[in-house]
C-alpha positions in Angstrom: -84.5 -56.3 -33.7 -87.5 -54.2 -31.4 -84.7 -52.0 -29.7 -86.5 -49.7 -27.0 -86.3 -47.7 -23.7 -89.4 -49.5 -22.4 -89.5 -52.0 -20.0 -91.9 -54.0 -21.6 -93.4 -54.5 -25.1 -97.1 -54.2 -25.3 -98.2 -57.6 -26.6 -96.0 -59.6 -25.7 -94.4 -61.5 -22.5 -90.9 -60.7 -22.2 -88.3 -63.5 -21.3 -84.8 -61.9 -19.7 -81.4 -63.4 -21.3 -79.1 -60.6 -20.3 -77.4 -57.4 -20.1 -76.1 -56.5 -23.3 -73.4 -53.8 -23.9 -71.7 -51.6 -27.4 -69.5 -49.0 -26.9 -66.8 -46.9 -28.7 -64.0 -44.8 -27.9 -63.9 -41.4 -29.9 -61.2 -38.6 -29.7 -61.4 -35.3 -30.4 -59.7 -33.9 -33.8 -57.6 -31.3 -33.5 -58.9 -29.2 -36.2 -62.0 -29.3 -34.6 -61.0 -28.1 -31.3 -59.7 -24.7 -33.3 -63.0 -24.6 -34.8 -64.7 -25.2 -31.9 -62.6 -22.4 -29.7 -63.4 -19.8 -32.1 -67.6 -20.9 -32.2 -67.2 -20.3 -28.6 -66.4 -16.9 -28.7 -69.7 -16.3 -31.0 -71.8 -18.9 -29.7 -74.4 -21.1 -31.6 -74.2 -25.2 -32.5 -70.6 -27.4 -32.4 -71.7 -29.0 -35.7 -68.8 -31.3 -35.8 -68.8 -32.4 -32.1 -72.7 -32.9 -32.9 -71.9 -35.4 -36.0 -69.1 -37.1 -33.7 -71.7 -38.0 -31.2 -74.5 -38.8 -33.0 -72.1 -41.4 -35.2 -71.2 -42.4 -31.8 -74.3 -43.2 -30.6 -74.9 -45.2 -33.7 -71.7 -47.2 -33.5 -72.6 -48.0 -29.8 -76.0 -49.0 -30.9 -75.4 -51.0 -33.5 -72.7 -52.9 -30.9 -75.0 -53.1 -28.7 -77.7 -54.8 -31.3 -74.7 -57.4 -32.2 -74.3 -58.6 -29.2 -78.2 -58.9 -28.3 -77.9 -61.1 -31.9 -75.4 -63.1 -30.7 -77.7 -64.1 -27.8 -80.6 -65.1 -30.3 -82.6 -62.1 -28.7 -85.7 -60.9 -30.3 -85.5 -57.4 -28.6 -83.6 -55.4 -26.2 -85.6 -53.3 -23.7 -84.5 -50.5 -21.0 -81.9 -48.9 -23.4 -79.8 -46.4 -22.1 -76.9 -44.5 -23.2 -73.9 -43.3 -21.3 -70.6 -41.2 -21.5 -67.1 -40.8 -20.1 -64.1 -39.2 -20.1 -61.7 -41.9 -20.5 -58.4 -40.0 -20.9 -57.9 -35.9 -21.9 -59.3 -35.3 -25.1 -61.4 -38.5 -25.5 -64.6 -40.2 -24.0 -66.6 -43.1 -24.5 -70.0 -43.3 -25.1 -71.8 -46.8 -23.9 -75.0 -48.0 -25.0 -76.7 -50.8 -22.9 -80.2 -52.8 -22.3 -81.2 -56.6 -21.6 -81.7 -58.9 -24.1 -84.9 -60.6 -24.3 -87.0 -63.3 -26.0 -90.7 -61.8 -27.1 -93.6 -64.6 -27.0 -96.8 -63.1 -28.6 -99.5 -62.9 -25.7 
């Protein structure tokens, strides 16, 4: 699957099917938080908030991908990623793009 932020893949005419979406729901751990309070006070890099969103992002992607699949898509083009609070103390992050057929020019 050619997954990209492009609007269009050089080589090839693109055929829309439709938006597709993947998301996930991720709270914050509270262990985490304490550590996260005291790097605060010292600065520098929330390692474990970095690994939660970039397993995230993965989780939305791969979603995402599944439900391009489930479409028969060859690709999805004009990816883009989103997040939200959705309640105190957790946010979603949504990944999103249009499902397309490629035809070789």
């Amino acid at each position: 699957m050619i997954v990209t932020t492009t609007q269009n893949i050089p080589g090839y005419e693109v055929e829309t099917l439709e938006i597709v979406f993947g998301n996930t729901v991720r709270t914050k751990h509270v262990g985490k938080d304490i550590m996260a309070g005291l790097k605060s006070i010292v600065g520098g890099e929330l390692r474990g908030y970095s690994k939660m969103l970039a397993d995230a992002r993965a989780e939305a992607m791969s979603r995402m991908i599944d439900d391009a699949k489930r479409l028969d898509a060859d690709a999805v083009v004009n990816v883009r990623f989103t997040t939200s609070q959705t309640m105190t103390g957790a946010a979603e992050l949504l990944a999103y793009g249009t499902a397309v057929k490629l035809r070789k020019l």
